[in-house]
PALUMPA-467546 format. One record per residue (C-alpha): x, y, z. Coordinates in steps of 0.2 Angstrom, whole numbers, plus 2048, in hexadecimal, padded with zeros to 3 digits. Layout:
<recs>
XYZ/...
</recs>
This chain:
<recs>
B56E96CAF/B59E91CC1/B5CE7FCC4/B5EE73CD7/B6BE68CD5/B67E59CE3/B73E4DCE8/B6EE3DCF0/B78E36CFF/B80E26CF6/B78E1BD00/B69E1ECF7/B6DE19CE8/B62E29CDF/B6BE30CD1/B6EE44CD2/B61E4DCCA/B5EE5DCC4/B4FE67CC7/B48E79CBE/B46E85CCD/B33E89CCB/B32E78CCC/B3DE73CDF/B31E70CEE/B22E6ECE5/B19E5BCEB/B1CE4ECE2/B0EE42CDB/B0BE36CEC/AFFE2BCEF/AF2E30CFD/AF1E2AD0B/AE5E1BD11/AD2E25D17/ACEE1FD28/ABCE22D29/ABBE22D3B/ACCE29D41/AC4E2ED54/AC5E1AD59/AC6E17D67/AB9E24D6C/AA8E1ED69/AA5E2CD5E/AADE3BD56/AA2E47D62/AA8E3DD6F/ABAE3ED6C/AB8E51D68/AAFE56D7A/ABCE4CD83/ACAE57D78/AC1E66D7D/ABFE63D8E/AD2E5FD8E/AD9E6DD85/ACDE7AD91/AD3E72DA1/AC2E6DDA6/AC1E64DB9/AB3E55DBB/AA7E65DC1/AA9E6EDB3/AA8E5EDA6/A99E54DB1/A92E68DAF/A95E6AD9C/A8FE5AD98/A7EE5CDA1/A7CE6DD97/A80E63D88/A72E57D8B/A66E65D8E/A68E6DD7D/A6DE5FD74/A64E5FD63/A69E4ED5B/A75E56D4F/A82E4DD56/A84E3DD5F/A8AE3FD71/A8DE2FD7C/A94E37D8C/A8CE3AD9B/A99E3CDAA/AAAE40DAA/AAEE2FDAF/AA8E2AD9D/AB5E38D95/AC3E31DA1/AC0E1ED9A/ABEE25D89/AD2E2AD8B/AD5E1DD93/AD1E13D83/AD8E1FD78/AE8E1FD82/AF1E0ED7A/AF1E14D68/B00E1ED6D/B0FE1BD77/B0EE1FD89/B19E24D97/B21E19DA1/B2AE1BDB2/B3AE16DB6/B44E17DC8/B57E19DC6/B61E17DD5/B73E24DD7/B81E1FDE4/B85E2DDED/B8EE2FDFD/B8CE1BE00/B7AE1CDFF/B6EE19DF0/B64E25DEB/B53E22DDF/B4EE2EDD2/B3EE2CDC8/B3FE2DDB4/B31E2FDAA/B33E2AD97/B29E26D86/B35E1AD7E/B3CE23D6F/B3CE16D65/B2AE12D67/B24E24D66/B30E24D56/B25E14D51/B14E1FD52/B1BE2DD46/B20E1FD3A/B11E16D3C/B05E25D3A/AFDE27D26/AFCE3AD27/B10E3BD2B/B16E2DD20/B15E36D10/B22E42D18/B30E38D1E/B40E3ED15/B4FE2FD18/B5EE33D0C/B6BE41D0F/B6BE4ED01/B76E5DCFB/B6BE69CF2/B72E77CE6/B69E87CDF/B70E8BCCE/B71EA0CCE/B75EA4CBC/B88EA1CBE/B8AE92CC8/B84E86CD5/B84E8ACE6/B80E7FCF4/B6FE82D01/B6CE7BD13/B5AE7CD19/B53E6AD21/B5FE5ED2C/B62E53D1F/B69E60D11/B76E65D1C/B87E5AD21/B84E52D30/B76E44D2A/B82E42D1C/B8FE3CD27/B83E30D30/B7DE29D21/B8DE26D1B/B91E1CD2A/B84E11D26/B80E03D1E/B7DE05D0C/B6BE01D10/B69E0AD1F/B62E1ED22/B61E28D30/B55E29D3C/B56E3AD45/B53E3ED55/B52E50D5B/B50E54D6D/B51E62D7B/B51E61D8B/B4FE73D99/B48E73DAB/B3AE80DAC/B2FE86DBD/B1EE81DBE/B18E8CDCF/B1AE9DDCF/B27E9DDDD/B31E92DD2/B31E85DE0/B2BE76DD4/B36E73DC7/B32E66DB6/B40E5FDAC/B38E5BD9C/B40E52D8D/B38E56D7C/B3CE4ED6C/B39E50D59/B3BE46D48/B4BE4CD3D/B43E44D30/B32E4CD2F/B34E5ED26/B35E6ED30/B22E74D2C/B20E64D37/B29E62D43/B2CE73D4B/B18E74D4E/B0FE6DD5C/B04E62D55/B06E51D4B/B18E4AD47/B1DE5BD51/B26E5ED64/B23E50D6F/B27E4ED84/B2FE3ED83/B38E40D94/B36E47DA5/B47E47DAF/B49E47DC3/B50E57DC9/B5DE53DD5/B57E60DE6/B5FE6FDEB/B69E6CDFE/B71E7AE04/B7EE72E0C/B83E68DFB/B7FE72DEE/B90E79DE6/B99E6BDE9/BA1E61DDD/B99E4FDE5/B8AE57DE5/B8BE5FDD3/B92E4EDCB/B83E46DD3/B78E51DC8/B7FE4CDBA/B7EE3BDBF/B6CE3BDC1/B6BE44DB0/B73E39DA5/B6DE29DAE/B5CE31DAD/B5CE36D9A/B65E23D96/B53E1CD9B/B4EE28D8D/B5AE23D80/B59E0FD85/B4DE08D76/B58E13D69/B67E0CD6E/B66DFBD65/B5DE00D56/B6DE0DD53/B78E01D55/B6EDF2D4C/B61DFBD40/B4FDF8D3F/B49DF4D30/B39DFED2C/B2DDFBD1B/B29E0FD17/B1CE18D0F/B25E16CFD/B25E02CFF/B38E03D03/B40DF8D11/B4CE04D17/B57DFFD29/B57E0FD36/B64E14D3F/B5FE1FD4C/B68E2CD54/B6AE3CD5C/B6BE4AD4F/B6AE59D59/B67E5FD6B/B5EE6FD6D/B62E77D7D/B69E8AD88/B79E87D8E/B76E82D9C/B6FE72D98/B7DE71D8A/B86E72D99/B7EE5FD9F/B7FE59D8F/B8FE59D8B/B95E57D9E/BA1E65D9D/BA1E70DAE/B9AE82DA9/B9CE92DA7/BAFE92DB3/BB7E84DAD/BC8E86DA2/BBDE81D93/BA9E88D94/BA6E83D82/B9CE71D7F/BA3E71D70/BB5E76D6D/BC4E78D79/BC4E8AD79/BCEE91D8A/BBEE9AD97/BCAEAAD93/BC9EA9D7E/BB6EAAD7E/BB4EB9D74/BC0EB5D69/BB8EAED5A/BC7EAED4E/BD1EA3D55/BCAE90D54/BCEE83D61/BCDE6FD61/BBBE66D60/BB7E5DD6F/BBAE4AD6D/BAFE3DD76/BBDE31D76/BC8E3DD7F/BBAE42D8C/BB7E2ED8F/BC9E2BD92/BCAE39D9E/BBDE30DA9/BC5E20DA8/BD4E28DAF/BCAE31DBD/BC0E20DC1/BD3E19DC1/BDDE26DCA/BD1E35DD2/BDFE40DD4/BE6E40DC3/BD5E3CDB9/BCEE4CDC3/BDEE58DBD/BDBE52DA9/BC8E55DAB/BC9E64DB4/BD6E6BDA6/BC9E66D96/BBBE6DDA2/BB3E5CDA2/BA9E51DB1/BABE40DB7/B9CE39DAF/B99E2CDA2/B8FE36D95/B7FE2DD8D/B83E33D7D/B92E28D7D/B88E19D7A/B80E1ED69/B88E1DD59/B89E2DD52/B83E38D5D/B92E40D65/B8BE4ED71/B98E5AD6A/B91E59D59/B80E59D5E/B80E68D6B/B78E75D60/B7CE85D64/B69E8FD69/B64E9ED60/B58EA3D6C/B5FEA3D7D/B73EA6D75/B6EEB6D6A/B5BEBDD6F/B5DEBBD82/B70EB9D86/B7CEC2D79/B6FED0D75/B64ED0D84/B6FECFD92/B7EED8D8B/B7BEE4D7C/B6DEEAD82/B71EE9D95/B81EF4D8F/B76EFED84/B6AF03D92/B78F07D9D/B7DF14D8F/B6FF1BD8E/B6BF1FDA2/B7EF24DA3/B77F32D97/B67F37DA4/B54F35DA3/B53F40D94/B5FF33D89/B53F25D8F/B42F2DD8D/B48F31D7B/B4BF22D78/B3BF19D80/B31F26D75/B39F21D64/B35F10D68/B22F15D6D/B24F21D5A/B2CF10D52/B21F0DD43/B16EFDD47/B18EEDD3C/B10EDBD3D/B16ECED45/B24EDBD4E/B1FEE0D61/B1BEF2D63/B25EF9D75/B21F0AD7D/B2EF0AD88/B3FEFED8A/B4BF04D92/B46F03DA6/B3DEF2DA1/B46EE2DA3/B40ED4D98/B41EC3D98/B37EBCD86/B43EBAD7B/B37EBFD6B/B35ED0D75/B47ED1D76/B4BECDD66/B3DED9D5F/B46EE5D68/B56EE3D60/B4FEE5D4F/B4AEF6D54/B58EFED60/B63F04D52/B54F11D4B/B50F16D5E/B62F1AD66/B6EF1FD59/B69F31D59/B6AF2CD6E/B7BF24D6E/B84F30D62/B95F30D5D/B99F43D66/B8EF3FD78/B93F2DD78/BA1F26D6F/BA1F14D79/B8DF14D77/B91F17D64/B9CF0BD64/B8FEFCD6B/B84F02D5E/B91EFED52/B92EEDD5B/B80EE9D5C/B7DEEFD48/B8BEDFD46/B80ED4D51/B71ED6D49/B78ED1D37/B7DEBFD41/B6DEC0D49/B66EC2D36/B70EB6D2E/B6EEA8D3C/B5BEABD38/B5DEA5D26/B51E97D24/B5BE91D14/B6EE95D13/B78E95D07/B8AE94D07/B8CEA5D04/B81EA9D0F/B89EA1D1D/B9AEA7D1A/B92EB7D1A/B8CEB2D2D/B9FEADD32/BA6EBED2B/B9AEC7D34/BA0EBFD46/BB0EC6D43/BABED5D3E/BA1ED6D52/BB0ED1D58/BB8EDFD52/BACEEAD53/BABEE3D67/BBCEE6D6B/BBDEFAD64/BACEFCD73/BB8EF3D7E/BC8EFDD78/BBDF0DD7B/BB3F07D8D/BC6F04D94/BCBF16D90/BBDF1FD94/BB3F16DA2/BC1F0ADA8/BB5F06DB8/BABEFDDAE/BAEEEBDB0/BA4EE2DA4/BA9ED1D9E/BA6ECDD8B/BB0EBCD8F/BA0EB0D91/B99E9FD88/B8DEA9D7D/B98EB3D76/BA2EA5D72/B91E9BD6A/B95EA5D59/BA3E9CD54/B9CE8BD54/B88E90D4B/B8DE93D3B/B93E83D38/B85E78D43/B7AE81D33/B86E78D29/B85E69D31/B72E69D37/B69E75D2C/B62E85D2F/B62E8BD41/B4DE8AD44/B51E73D41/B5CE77D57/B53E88D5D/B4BE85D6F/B3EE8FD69/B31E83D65/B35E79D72/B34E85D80/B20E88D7B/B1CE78D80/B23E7CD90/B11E88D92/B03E77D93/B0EE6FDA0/B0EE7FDAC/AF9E81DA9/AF8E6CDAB/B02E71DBC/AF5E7FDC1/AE6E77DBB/AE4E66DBA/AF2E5EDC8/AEDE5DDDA/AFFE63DDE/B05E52DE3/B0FE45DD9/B0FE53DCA/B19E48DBD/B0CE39DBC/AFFE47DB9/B06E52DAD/B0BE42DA4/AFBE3BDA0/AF3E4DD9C/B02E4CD8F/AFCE3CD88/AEAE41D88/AF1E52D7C/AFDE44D71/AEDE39D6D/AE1E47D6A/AEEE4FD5C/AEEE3FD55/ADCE3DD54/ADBE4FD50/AE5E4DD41/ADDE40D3B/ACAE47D3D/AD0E57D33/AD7E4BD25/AC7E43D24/ABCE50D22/ACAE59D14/AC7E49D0A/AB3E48D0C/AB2E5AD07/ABCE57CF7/AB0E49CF2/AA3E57CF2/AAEE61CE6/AAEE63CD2/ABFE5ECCA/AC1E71CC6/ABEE75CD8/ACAE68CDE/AD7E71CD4/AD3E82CD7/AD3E7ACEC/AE5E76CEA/AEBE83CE2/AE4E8CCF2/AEDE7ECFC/AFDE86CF6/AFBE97CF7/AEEE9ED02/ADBE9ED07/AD6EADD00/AD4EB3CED/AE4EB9CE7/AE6EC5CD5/AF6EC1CD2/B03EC3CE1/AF7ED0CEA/AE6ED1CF5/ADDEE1CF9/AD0EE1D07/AC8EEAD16/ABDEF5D0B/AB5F03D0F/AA2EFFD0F/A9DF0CD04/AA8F16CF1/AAEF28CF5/AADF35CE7/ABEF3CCE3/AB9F4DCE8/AB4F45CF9/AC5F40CF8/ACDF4DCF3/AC4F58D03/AC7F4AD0F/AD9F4DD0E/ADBF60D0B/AE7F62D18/AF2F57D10/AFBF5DD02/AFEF49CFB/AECF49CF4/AEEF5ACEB/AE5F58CDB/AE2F46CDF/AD4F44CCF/AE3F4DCC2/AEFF44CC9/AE7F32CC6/ADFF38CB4/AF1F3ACB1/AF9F2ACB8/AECF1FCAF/AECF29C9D/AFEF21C9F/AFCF13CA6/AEDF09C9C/AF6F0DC8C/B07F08C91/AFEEF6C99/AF5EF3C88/AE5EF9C91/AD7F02C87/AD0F10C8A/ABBF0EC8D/AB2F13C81/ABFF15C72/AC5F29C7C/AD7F2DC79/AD6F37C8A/AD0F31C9A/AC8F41CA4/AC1F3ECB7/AB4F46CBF/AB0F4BCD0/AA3F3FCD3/AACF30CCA/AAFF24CDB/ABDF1ACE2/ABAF0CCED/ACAF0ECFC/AD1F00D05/ADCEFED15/AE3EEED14/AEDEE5D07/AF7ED3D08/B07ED2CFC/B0EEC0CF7/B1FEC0CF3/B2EEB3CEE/B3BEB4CFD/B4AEB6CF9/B50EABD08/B47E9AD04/B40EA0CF1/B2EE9BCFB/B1EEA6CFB/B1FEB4D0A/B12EBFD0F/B12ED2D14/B01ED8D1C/B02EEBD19/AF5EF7D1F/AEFF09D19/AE4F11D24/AE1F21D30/ADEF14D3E/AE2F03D40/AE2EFDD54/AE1F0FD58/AEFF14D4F/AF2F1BD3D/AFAF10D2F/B01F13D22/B0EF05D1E/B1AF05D10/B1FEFAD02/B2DEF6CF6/B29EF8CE2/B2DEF6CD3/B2CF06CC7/B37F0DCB8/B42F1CCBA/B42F2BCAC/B4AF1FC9F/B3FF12CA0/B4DF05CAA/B44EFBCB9/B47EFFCC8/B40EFCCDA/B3CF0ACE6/B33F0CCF8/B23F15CF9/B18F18D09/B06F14D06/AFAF24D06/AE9F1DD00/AE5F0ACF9/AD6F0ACED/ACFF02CDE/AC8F0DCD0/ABDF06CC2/AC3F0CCB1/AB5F06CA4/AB4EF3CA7/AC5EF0CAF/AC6EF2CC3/AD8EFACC8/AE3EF8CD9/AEAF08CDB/AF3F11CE6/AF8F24CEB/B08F21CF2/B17F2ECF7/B27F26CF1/B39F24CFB/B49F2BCF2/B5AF23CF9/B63F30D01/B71F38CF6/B7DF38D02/B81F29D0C/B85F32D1E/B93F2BD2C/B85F24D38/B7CF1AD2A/B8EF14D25/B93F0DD36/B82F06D3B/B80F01D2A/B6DF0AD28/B64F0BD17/B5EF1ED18/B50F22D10/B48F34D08/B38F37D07/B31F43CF8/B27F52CFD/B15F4ED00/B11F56CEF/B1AF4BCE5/B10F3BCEA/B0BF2FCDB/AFFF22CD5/B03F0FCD4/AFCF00CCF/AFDEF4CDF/B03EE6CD3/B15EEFCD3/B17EECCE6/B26EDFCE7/B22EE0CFC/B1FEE8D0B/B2DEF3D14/B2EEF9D25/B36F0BD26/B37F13D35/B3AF28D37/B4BF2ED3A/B46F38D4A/B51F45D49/B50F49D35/B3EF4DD2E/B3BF44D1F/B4AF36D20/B45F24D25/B4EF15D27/B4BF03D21/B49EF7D2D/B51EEAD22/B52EDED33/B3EEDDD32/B43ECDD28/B4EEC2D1F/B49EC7D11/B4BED7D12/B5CED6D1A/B63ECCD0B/B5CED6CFF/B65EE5D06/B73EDDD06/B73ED6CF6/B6FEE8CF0/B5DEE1CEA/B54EF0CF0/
</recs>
């Protein structure tokens, strides 16, 4: 049986336990939290508080709320108490409601420059209080996690360490060792990016957003409570034409950034030093140390950060010393950056311009006292995460494989480029994946829609790109099949060891991979001037082992953060005056923190009312539910969108005449269950040794069905949402799945089938989920193309040979997508997901 080993930091003083696997992750027996019965205080009412959250969430002007409210009063029927009469009497209601959480507070900070002082307005939650609201909060307490562990998965031969939260992975470790032996980590996580607000990108924002290390991810990556906070709001030095570029000018920028952020940091900076000693939810007094476990940012901001001088410096990277003309080279490893050295490098400059600027200018570093400095722990180098978003989806990928993919393909004339456009609009459709008709005269800037595109580009160009009419376009594809397994592995939301040394080898392999495209572009198109020697390429050496040292790469992507860059830009067009933007958005902000709060706790109080209602058996049966789903599952699987009405199986058998799948549909199945209700202990109705079908014996046919399946990348419950039907959106679906069948000698074995029909059939008192499906036969030769692009090719059997199955065999959904150019052959997309990418690799298919 599989077992967790989990290791406590020492600190703790927790023995090492051993857990069975079945039983990791599931809750442990904790004591509820305290009932408030009234949790919309200070509102006068919980109507009250929910109008004024509705009118803030809609953007609602004093018109439009004086107006609502009078059409409220008019219909009102006295099912609910509402005490509101103007909009005045909404704004006083926030106004009370503001103190229970931390507000913003506004600071001026005044920068030297050119012997005149400059003032600069900072906007701030203090951390420390805003990390005092989490802590203090009943709904979050329960899920505070303090100690470092290292957590071990036993696979039948031996144990093999797993990285998933922060503190499973080396980093907190570290810290907590630095401690203390009473004190724990508390983890702060931030990101800081600029972002336009007008259309014309005229007004700029410099939000700083924050989240909890210690709160689990479920939490802390959403937007509500215990999720991303804006705990800052920088000033933005302003563009001069006549300054901008210079180096005064540039170092003043930095100034202001780090002088602004340090107002951000101030009410951390004892308490990581000092401790705060903190009576938690357990009834533990544990001392917290904060620091700064991660920051999330592009490289540009990386750039601030770390005050290093960009993209032409001698050394580009934030992290390591790597020379601006080694970037691409990912085998060779270069020194870490040292605060210490950068500091004395600026003592030196402060002391001797001349030959401080020279050692800066050679470790690509700028005169400026870093913030960071002045927290323990929280070196900037180690904390600089490297962003999977802006460095893969958009940069790597979006900017250079697939700018050089598209130059390829135009090189080749319209006709390569409408071919492949087509394919793309052919490429079967799947949830949660963007459908495109069209890429390759379209520039796009989402980083999702990029990244979708990716997945896809490999079943859509490489009959486009071809070893004989493009042997450099071959080549990229090579290059971008290499990038898409780090792309895969980086996606992991649990790694293990394995699993990340996997992810290194695979960087080398691009690199080499790279340089063949490079060796081939320099012979046969020598006017091409691309570079391949940038920061992003570069950001691959170092991401592997931030996983290792923060967890899996979802704890520092931007990408939760950049969402909450959309209700600043609609607070900007709806709701400021265009004027003095900051004070505006600020407090719309605080309205938005203290309705989550009250949000959360409203919904809390109704789940706990509701369960008094309920019968033991119902409160079981309700949590059960909790963990799973909401809708009645047998066994892993739910069938639904039913036809309204049961079909005959000769109305079936003459609604798809045409299509040579159904021939002898009613045989067939008389056949498939004679077998298959004897060989699952099954009887036979009516004591028959022979189960004959009629024409008018019915079938009732579904189109939808929802599979549950264990992941094999965090051993969770994962979902596929598969669809069989003629027309779903417009468009005919008929997805496919991966089962679990015996071959001719009765051994298990798993094979791909496309769904045909999805019904359930009543055989005496016992309701089956059945399936016609047409199965998929690995090809028996594994050809060049699938080799070098590494493709799982796929045959399917002639229509006539389609089957019945029980829908309990599906393991999971599959996405296969046609091989244009070969009738019959598909591939498996086995980047559709983590799961399936590791079980292709791991041969589990």
């Amino acid at each position: 049986m599989s077992e967790i080993s989990r290791e406590y930091h020492p600190h703790s003083g927790r023995a090492t336990s051993i857990e069975t696997f079945s039983a990791f992750g599931r809750k442990q027996d904790q004591q509820p939290p305290i009932v408030d019965e009234e949790p919309w205080q200070p509102f006068s009412c919980r109507a009250d508080f929910e109008f004024a959250e509705l009118a803030h969430n809609a953007a609602l002007n004093k018109d439009h709320t004086d107006e609502l409210l009078r059409l409220i009063w008019r219909i009102a029927d006295g099912q609910a108490k509402l005490t509101f009469k103007s909009h005045r009497d909404v704004s006083s209601a926030w106004d009370r409601a503001a103190g229970q959480m931390t507000p913003f507070k506004k600071h001026t900070i005044t920068v030297r420059h050119k012997r005149e002082d400059l003032p600069f307005d900072v906007y701030t939650r203090p951390l420390w209080d805003w990390a005092l609201d989490l802590l203090h909060d009943p709904l979050l307490a329960p899920h505070f996690v303090w100690d470092a562990q290292r957590l071990y998965k036993h696979d039948r031969t031996h144990f093999e360490r797993f990285f998933h939260e922060p503190w499973t992975a080396d980093r907190w470790w570290n810290v907590q060792s630095s401690l203390p032996e009473n004190g724990v980590p508390f983890a702060f996580m931030l990101y800081a990016d600029k972002t336009h607000l007008s259309s014309a990108g005229t007004v700029k924002a410099y939000p700083v957003f924050a989240r909890c290390g210690n709160l689990p991810v479920h939490i802390r990556n959403t937007d509500g409570l215990g999720g991303g906070r804006m705990v800052g709001w920088l000033p933005i030095v302003p563009e001069d034409s006549e300054q901008d570029g210079k180096l005064t000018y540039v170092n003043l920028k930095r100034i202001v950034w780090h002088e602004g952020f340090l107002k951000l940091l101030e009410t951390i900076i004892l308490y990581a030093q000092t401790g705060y000693a903190y009576l938690c939810y357990d009834g533990i007094v544990r001392w917290l140390y904060a620091f700064i476990l991660l920051l999330s940012a592009d490289y540009e901001e990386q750039c601030v950060m770390a005050l290093i001088r960009g993209t032409n410096c001698h050394c580009p990277c934030p992290i390591c010393l790597v020379p601006s003309d080694k970037l691409y080279d990912n085998a060779s490893t270069y020194p870490i950056r040292l605060p210490e050295d950068a500091q004395a490098c600026v003592e030196l400059w402060n002391r001797d311009k001349k030959a401080g600027e020279e050692a800066l200018k050679k470790r690509g570093l700028r005169p400026v006292m870093n913030v960071f400095w002045r927290i323990p722990n929280s070196n900037p180098h180690e904390t600089i995460s490297q962003d999977h978003l802006h460095v893969y989806h958009i940069g790597e990928w979006g900017k250079h494989l697939f700018g050089e993919l598209k130059r390829h393909a135009a090189a080749l004339g319209r006709s390569a480029e409408k071919k492949i456009d087509d394919q793309f609009a052919a490429f079967t459709r799947w949830r949660n994946l963007n459908h495109f008709d069209r890429v390759t005269n379209i520039t796009y800037s989402d980083g999702n829609k990029l990244r979708d595109i990716s997945k896809q580009i490999l079943y859509t160009a490489h009959n486009v790109l071809t070893r004989t009419d493009d042997e450099a376009g071959y080549a990229l594809l090579r290059c971008i099949a290499s990038y898409l397994h780090i792309d895969m592995y980086v996606s992991l939301d649990v790694h293990t060891t394995s699993t990340i040394e996997a992810g290194k080898a695979e960087v080398l392999k691009f690199q080499t991979h790279l340089e063949e495209y490079m060796a081939i572009i320099d012979e046969t198109d020598p006017d091409v001037t691309k570079n391949w020697n940038f920061p992003k390429m570069h950001t691959s050496k170092h991401i592997f082992d931030d996983i290792i040292a923060k967890g899996a790469a979802r704890n520092f992507s931007t990408r939760p953060n950049e969402k909450q860059h959309g209700p600043i830009k609609r607070w900007y067009l709806r709701q400021t005056n265009r004027k003095d933007i900051a004070s505006q958005i600020l407090e719309l902000d605080h309205k938005s923190f203290v309705a989550e709060f009250i949000r959360s706790h409203i919904v809390f109080l109704d789940e706990e009312r509701h369960k008094l209602t309920l019968s033991r058996e119902e409160l079981e049966e309700e949590d059960d539910d909790d963990d799973d789903d909401d809708e009645p599952f047998e066994a892993h699987l739910h069938i639904g969108s039913p036809l309204r009405n049961l079909t005959s199986l000769a109305q079936v058998e003459e609604d798809n005449r045409s299509n040579r799948a159904f021939d002898q549909f009613r045989k067939k199945l008389a056949t498939f269950l004679n077998h298959f209700l004897p060989s699952h202990h099954i009887p036979l109705p009516d004591g028959i040794r022979w189960l004959k079908l009629s024409p008018q014996d019915q079938v009732h046919e579904h189109r939808y069905l929802k599979v549950h399946y264990e992941s094999t990348t965090t051993w969770k419950l994962a979902t596929d949402y598969l669809r069989c039907s003629p027309s779903f959106h417009g468009h005919e679906r008929r997805d496919c799945a991966l089962i679990r069948t015996q071959d001719k000698d009765g051994n298990d074995r798993n094979i791909f089938v496309k769904l045909l029909f999805v019904f359930k059939h009543t055989v005496g008192e016992r309701t089956l989920d059945l399936a016609l499906v047409l199965p998929m036969d690995a090809s028996p030769r594994r050809r060049l193309l699938d080799r070098d692009l590494r493709l799982t090719r796929l045959c399917a059997r002639p229509a006539a040979s389609s089957e019945f199955i029980t829908l309990h065999s599906i393991i999971r959904g599959a996405l296969l997508v046609p091989d244009f150019d070969n009738h019959g052959d598909y591939f498996l997309v086995d980047y559709v997901d983590t799961d399936m990418f590791l079980r292709v690799q791991r041969n589990l298919i």
